[in-house]
C-alpha positions as CSV (number, residue, x, y, z in Angstrom):
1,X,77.8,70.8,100.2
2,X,81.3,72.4,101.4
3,X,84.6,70.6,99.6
4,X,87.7,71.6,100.5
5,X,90.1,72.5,96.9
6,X,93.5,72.8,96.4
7,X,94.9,76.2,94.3
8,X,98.2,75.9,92.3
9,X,99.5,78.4,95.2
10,X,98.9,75.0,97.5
11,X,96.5,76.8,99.3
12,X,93.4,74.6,100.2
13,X,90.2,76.4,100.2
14,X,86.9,75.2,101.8
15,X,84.3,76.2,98.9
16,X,80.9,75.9,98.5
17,X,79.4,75.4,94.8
18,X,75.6,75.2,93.8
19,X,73.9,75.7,91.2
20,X,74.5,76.1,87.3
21,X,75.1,78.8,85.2
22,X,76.8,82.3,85.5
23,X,79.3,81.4,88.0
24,X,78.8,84.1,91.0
25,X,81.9,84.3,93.2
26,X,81.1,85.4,97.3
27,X,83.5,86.6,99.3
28,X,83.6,87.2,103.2
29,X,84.9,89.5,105.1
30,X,85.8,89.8,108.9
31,X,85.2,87.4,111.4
32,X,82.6,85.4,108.9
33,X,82.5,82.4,106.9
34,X,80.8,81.3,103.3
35,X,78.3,80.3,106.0
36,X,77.8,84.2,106.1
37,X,76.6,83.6,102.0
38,X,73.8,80.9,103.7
39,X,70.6,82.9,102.7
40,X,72.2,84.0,98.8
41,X,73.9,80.8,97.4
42,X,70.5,78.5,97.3
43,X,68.6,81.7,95.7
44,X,71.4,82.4,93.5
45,X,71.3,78.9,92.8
46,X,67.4,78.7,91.9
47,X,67.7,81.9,89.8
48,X,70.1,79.9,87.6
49,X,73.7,81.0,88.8
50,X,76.0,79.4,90.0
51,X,76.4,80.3,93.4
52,X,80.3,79.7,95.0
53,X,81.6,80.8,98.5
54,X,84.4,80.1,100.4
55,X,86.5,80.6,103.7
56,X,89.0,82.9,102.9
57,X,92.2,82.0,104.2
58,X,92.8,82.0,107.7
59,X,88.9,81.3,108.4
60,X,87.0,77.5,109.0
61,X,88.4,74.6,107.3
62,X,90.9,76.5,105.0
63,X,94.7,76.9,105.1
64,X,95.9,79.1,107.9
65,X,99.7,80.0,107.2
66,X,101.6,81.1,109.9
67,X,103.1,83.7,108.9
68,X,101.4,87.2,109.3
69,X,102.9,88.6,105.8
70,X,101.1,85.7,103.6
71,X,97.4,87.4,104.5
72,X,98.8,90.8,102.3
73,X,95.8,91.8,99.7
74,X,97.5,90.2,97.0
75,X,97.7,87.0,98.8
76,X,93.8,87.5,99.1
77,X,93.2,88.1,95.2
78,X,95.6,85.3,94.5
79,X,93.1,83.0,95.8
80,X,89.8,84.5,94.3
81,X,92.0,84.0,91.0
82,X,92.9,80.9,91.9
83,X,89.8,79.1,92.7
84,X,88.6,80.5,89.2
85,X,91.2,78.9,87.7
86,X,91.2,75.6,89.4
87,X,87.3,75.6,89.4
88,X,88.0,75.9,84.7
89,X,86.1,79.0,85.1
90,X,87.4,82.4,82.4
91,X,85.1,85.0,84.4
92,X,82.8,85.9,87.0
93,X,80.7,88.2,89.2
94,X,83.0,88.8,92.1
95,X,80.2,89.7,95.4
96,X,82.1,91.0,98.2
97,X,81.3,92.1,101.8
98,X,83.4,94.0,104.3
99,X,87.3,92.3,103.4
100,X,85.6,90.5,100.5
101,X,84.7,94.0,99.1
102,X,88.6,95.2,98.9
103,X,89.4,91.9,97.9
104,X,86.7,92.1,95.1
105,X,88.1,95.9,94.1
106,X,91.4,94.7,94.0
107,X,90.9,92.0,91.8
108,X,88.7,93.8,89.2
109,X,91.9,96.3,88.9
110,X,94.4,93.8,89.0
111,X,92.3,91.2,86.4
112,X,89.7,92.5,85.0
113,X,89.6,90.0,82.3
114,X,88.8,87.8,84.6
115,X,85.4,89.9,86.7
116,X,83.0,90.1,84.9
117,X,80.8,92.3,87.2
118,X,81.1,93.7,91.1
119,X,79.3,93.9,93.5
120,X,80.1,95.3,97.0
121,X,78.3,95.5,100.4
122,X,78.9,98.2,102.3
123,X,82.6,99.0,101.2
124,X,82.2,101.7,98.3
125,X,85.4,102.2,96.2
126,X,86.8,105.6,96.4
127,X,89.7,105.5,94.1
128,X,91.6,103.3,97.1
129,X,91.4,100.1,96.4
130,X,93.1,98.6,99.6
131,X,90.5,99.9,102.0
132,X,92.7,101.3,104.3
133,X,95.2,104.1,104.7
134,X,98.3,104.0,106.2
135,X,98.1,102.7,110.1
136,X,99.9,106.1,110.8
137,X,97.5,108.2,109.1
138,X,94.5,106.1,110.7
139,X,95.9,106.5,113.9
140,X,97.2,110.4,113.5
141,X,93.3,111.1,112.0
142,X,91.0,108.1,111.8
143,X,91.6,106.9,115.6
144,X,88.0,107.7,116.3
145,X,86.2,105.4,113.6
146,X,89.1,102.6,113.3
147,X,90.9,102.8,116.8
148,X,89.8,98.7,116.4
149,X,92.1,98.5,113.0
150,X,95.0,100.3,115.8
151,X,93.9,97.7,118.4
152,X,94.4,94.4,116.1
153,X,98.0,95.2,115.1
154,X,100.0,93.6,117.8
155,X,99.8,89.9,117.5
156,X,99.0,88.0,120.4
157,X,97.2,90.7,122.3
158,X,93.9,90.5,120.6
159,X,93.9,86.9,120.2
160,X,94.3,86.7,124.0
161,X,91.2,88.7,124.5
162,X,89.5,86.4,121.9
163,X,90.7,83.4,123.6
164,X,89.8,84.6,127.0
165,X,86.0,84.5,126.0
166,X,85.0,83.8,122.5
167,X,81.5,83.9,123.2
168,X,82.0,87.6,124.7
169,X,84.1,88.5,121.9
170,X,82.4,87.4,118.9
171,X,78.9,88.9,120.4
172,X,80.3,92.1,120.9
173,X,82.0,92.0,117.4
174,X,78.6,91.3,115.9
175,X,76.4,93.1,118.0
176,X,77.7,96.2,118.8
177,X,77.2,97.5,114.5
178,X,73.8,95.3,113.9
179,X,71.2,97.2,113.7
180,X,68.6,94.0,114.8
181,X,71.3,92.8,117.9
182,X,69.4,89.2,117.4
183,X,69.5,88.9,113.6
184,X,71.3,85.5,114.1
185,X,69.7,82.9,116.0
186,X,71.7,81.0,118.7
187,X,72.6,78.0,116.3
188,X,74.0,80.4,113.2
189,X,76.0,82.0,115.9
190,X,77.2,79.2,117.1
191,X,78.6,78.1,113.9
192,X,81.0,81.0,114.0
193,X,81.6,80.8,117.8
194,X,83.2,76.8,116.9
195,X,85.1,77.4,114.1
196,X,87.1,80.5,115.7
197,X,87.4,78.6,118.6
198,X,88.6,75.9,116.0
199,X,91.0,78.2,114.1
200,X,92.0,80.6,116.5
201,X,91.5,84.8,115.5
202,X,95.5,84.7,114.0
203,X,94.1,84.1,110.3
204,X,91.5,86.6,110.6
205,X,93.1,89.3,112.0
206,X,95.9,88.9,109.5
207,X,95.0,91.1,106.5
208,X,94.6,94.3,109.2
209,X,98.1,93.4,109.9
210,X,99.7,93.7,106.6
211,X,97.7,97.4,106.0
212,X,100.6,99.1,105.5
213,X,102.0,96.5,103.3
214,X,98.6,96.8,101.2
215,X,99.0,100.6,100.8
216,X,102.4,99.8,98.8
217,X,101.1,97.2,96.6
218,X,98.6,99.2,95.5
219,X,99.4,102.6,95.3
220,X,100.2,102.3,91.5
221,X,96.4,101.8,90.8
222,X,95.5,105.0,93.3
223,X,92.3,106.5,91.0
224,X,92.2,103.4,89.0
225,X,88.7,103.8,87.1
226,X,86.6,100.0,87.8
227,X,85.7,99.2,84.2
228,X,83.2,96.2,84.7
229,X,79.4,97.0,85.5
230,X,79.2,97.6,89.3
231,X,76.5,96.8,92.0
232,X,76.9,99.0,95.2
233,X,75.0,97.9,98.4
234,X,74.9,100.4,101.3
235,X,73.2,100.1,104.5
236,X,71.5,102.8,105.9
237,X,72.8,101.9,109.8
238,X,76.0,100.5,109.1
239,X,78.1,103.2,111.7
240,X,81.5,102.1,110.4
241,X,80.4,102.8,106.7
242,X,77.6,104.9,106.2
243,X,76.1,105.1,102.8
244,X,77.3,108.4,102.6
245,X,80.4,107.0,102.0
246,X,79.2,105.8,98.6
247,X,78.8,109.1,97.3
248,X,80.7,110.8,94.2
249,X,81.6,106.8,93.4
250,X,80.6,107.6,89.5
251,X,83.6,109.5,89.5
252,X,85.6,106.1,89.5
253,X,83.2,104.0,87.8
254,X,81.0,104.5,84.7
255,X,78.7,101.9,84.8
256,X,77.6,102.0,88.2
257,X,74.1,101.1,90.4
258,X,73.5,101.7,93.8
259,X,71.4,100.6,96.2
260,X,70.3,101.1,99.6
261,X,69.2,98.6,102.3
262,X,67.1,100.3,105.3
263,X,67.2,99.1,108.7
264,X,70.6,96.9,108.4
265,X,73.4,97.5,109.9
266,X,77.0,96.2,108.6
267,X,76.0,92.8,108.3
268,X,73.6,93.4,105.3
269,X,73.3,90.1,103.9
270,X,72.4,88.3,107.0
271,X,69.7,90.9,108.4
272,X,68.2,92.0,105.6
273,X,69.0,88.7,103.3
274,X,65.4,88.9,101.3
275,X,66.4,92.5,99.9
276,X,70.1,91.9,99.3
277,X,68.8,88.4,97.4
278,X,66.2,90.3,95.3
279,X,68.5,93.5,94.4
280,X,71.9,91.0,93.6
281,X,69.6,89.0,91.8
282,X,68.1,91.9,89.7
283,X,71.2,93.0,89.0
284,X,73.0,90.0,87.9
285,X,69.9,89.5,85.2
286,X,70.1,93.0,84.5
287,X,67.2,94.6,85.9
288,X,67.9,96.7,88.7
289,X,67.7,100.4,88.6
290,X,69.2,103.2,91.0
291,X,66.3,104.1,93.3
């Protein structure tokens, strides 16, 4: 059952919460929803966790602030913090995917009294926790693998091209790096298709607008070490982040696992849901291993 919650910040979040014990914290990333969590909050929830998701800001029924420079990172954290706080709980098992993961990484730098483990999909942690360089340096020598990043930066223009066709858009967002181009059926997709048509693609596409502003925040934690037990989940057809990428990550984090999921592309938890459940779950009780 979603309820929507009010932080201290006055930010109101729409939050799904199931389930009792460990509290697991899942965060989305870009253009999804806690509906994205659908398949790992009720098995979190029958493993005995407590399972909690929620649209980030800028996404489904949470607030959407107008103003591009309040989607920064630290912004994003703030509300992962936040809904701890308001929710009474000390510390959790942060799960992030895509902008959940550099949310996740940031917050287990910036409070790591309060994450108790983390887990990322696909995003691996290279010493950067802001996921991004500069949009100069991306576009002077990254232009090839994020010339989308480049494409999102001037407001209105992207946003137009959403408005112009959603359907189009979105299908080509989630398509074009799925490895299974039908892993969602028509009425999961349609979920997504009504609540950006709802909420417009200005909230979303904020945190790739404050990049830049991200690099600054964080550049005093550039080869931070990530102190609490770590779950990494690659994909083995994920062509923006390659598993690959997750290599030489001990060299940031001690107590570190990874895993690989085959034949998913970047959106693991929704095509290969079964394997993500069953290696989250291990992990959380303590059981997985590094195949």
């Amino acid at each position: 059952m979603e309820s929507t919650i009010q932080l201290a910040n006055g930010i109101e979040l729409a939050v799904i919460d199931e389930g009792t014990g460990d509290p697991v914290v899942l965060i989305h990333g870009f253009p999804e929803l806690a509906y994205s969590w659908r398949y790992q909050i009720p098995a979190l929830a029958e493993a005995g966790f407590r399972a909690i998701a929620y649209d980030q800001r800028g996404y489904g029924a949470s607030s959407k602030p107008a103003d591009v420079t309040e989607y920064g990172l630290t912004s994003l954290v703030a509300d992962a913090i936040g809904l701890l706080d308001t929710l009474g709980i000390e510390r959790a098992t942060l799960v992030g995917h895509d902008w959940g993961s550099i949310v996740t990484w940031t917050a287990a730098l910036l409070h790591p009294d309060r994450v108790a483990r983390v887990v990322s999909l696909n995003v691996p942690y290279r010493g950067w926790c802001a996921g991004f360089p500069t949009i100069e340096f991306i576009r002077e020598h990254l232009a090839d693998r994020f010339g989308y990043v480049l494409s999102f930066q001037e407001e209105g223009v992207p946003e137009a091209a959403f408005a112009a066709d959603p359907d189009a858009w979105l299908r080509t967002i989630f398509s074009g790096i799925a490895a299974d181009k039908d892993f969602m059926t028509a009425d999961e997709f349609t979920v997504y298709l009504d609540a950006f048509v709802a909420g417009g693609m200005f909230g979303p596409l904020g945190p790739y607008r404050n990049i830049d502003t991200n690099a600054a925040a964080t550049e005093h934690l550039a080869n931070a070490p990530i102190t609490q037990p770590t779950l990494m989940i690659t994909a083995d057809r994920d062509p923006i982040l390659p598993p690959s990428m997750a290599e030489g990550m001990e060299r940031w984090i001690a107590d570190l696992t990874v895993v690989g999921v085959e034949h998913s592309g970047h959106w693991t938890q929704q095509e290969q849901p079964e394997h993500v459940n069953t290696i989250l779950i291990d992990f959380l009780r303590g059981d997985a291993t590094t195949p």
